[in-house]
C-alpha positions in Angstrom: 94.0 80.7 61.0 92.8 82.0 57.6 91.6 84.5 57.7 94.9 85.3 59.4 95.3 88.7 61.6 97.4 93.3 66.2 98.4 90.3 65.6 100.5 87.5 58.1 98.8 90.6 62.4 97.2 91.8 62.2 97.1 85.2 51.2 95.6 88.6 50.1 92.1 88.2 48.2 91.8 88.0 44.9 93.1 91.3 42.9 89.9 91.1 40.9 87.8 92.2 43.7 89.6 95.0 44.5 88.5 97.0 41.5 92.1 97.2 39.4 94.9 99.3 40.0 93.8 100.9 36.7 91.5 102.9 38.7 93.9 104.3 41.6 97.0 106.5 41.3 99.9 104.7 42.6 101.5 106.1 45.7 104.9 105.6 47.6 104.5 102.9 50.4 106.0 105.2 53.2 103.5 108.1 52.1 100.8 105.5 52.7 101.7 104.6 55.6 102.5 108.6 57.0 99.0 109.1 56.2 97.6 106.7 57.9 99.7 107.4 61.0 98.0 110.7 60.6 94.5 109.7 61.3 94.2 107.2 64.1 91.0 104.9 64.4 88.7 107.0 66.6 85.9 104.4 66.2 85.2 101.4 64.1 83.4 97.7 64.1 86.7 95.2 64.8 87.2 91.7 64.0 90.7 90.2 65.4 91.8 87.0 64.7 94.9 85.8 66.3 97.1 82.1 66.6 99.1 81.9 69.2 102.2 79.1 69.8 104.1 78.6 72.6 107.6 77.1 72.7 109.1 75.5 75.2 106.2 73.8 77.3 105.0 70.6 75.7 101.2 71.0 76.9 100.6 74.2 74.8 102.3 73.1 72.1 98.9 73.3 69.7 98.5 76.7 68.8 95.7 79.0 70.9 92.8 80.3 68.9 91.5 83.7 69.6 88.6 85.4 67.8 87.2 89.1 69.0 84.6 90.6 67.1 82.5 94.0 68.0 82.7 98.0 68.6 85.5 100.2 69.2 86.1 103.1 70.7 89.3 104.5 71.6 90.2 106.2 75.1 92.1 109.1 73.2 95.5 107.7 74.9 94.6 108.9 78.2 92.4 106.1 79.5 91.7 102.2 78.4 89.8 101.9 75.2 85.7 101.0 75.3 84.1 97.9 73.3 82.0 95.3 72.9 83.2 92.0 71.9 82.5 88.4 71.1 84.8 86.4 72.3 85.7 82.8 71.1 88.8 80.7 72.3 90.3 77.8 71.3 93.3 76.0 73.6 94.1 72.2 73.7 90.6 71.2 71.8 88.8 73.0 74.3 86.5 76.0 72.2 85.1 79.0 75.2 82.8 81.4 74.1 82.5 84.6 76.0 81.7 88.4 75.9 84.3 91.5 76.9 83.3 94.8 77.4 85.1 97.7 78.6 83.1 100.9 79.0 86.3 102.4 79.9 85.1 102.8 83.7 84.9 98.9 83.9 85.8 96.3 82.4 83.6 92.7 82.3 84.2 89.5 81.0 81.3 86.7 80.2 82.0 83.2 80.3 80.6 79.9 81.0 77.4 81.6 81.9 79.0 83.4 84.6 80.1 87.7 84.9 83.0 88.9 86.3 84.3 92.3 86.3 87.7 94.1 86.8 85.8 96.7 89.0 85.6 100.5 89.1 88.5 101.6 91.1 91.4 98.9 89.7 90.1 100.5 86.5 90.4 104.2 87.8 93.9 103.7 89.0 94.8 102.3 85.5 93.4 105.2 83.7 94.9 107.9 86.4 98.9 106.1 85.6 98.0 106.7 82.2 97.2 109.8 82.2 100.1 110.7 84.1 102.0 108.9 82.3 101.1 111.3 78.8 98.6 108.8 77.4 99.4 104.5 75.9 102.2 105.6 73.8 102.3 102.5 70.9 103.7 104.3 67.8 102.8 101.6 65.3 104.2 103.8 62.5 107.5 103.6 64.2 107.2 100.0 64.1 107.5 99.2 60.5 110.6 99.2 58.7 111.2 100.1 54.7 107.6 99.4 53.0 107.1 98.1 49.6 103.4 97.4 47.8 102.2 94.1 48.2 98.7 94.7 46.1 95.3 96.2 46.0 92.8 94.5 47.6 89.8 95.2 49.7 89.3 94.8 53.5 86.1 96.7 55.6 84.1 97.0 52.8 86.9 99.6 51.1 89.2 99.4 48.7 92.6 99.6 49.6 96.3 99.4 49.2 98.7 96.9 50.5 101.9 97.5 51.8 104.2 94.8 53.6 107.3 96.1 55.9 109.5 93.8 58.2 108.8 94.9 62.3 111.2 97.0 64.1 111.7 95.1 66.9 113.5 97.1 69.1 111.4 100.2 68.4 108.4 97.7 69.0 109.8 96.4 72.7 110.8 99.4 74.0 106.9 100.7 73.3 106.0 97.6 75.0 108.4 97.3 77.8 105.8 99.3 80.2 103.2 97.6 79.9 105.0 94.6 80.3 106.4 96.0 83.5 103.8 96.5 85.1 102.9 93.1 84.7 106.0 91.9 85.9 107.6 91.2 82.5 111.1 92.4 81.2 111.4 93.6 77.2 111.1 91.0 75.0 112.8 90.6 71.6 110.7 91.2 68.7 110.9 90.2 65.2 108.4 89.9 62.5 106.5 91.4 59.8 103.7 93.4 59.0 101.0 93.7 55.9 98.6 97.0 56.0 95.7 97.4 54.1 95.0 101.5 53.8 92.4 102.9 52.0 92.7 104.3 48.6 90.3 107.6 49.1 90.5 108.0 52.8 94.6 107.0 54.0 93.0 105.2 56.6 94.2 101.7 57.7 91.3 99.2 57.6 93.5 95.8 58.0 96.3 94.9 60.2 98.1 91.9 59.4 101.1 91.1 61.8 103.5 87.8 62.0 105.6 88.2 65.0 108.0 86.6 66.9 108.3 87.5 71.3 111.7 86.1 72.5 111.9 86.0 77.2 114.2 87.0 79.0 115.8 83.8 80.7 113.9 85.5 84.4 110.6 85.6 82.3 111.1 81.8 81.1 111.7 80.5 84.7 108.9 82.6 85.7 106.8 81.1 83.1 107.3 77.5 83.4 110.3 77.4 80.9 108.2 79.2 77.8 111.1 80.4 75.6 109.4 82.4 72.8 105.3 83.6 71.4 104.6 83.2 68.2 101.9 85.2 67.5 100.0 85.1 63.8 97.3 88.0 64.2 94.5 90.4 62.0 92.6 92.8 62.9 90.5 94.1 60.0 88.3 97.5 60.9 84.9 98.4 59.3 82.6 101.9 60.0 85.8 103.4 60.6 84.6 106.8 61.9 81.3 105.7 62.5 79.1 106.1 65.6 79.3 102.4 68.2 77.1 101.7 70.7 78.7 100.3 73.8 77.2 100.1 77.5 77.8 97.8 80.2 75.8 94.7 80.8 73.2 93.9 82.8 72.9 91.6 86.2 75.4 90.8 89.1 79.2 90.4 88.7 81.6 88.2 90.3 85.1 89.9 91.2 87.3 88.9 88.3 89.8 87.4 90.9 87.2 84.6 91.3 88.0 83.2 87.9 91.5 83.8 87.9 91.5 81.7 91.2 89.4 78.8 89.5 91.5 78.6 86.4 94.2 78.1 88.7 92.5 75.2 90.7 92.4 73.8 87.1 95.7 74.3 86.4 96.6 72.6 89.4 
């Protein structure tokens, strides 16, 4: 994937684009990053990229293409996020093209010229457990270790400043090990690192570049057909940070998205 992202996550351009490091003051990587920890992306225009490899079952061992491209909004912590995406995958040499929206009341999914949705009240609990719960607590500061500059370069249309850091892993798990409970999963182990692109003028990150490394638990190998590890080679670059996005829920009938889970696996089968 190149342009490589949550998710290099989330080859830097060419310095010369960036507009020199003549014209911005240097600053200390862990400032950078402080600042941008201090304003959280309210709204912006997302493009993720992700590769994904999976070791340990020979079928999927070509790596799994996903592309999501649209508005963002966030759910302030204490309900899912809304958008508006395009949605392109790539798995064994098969490409789907799709559409997911949340509107943070529901959540729908377009594919293969057929709508499902999550529906209303699965999507109600989930936003009343987190709520109770204080909110999706992911501190992505916590999860960078010491950060050096990588460069200036330019990502959403702004100029910004690089800065690489290896993951914390455990810090990372142990954010993710209840949402991975509640899908059954135990904590992974987590290694990796991480490039951030932050703006110059506003501390703001605008890219997210992450190289990461999910170890199972041998209960979550079994329980996946003997998977052992994810590799997962993501970017998510942000644009109109700040700026007003327009999401609403589609049009027509939806199918209960149990129906496709139930088809893909008759596939499978």
């Amino acid at each position: 994937m190149r342009r490589s992202p949550l998710i290099a996550l989330f080859a830097a351009a060419a310095l010369a684009g960036c507009g020199g490091a003549s014209h911005h003051q240097t600053v200390p990587p862990e400032r950078m990053l402080d600042s941008a920890a201090a304003h959280p992306i309210r709204s912006a225009d997302a493009d993720t990229e992700m590769r994904i490899r999976v070791a340990g079952v020979p079928r999927l061992s070509g790596p799994i293409n996903l592309r999501l491209e649209g508005p963002y909004r966030s759910g302030g912590g204490t309900r899912i996020p809304s958008f508006d995406w395009r949605l392109l995958v790539s798995a064994i040499g098969f490409p789907v093209s799709g559409r997911l929206i949340s509107t943070g009341d529901n959540v729908y999914l377009t594919v293969y010229g057929n709508q499902y949705e999550v529906g209303a009240d699965s999507v109600s609990a989930a936003n009343s457990r987190l709520a109770e719960a204080g909110g999706l607590r992911l501190d992505l500061r916590g999860w960078l270790g010491a950060a050096r500059l990588a460069g200036q370069d330019e990502a959403g249309g702004v100029d910004c400043e690089r800065i690489a850091a290896p993951l914390r892993g455990g810090a990372m798990a142990r954010d993710l090990a209840p949402l991975l409970a509640g899908l059954g999963f135990e904590e992974p182990s987590v290694s990796g690192s991480a490039v951030a692109c932050i703006g110059f003028d506003d501390r703001v990150l605008h890219e997210l570049r992450i190289d990461a490394l999910l170890g199972l638990s041998p209960s979550d190998q079994a329980r996946l057909g003997g998977v052992t590890n994810v590799a997962i080679d993501g970017d998510v670059t942000l644009s109109d940070v700040g700026k007003a996005q327009e999401i609403s829920a589609p049009h027509g009938s939806f199918r209960p998205i149990r129906d496709l889970f139930l088809t893909l696996s008759d596939l499978a089968g």
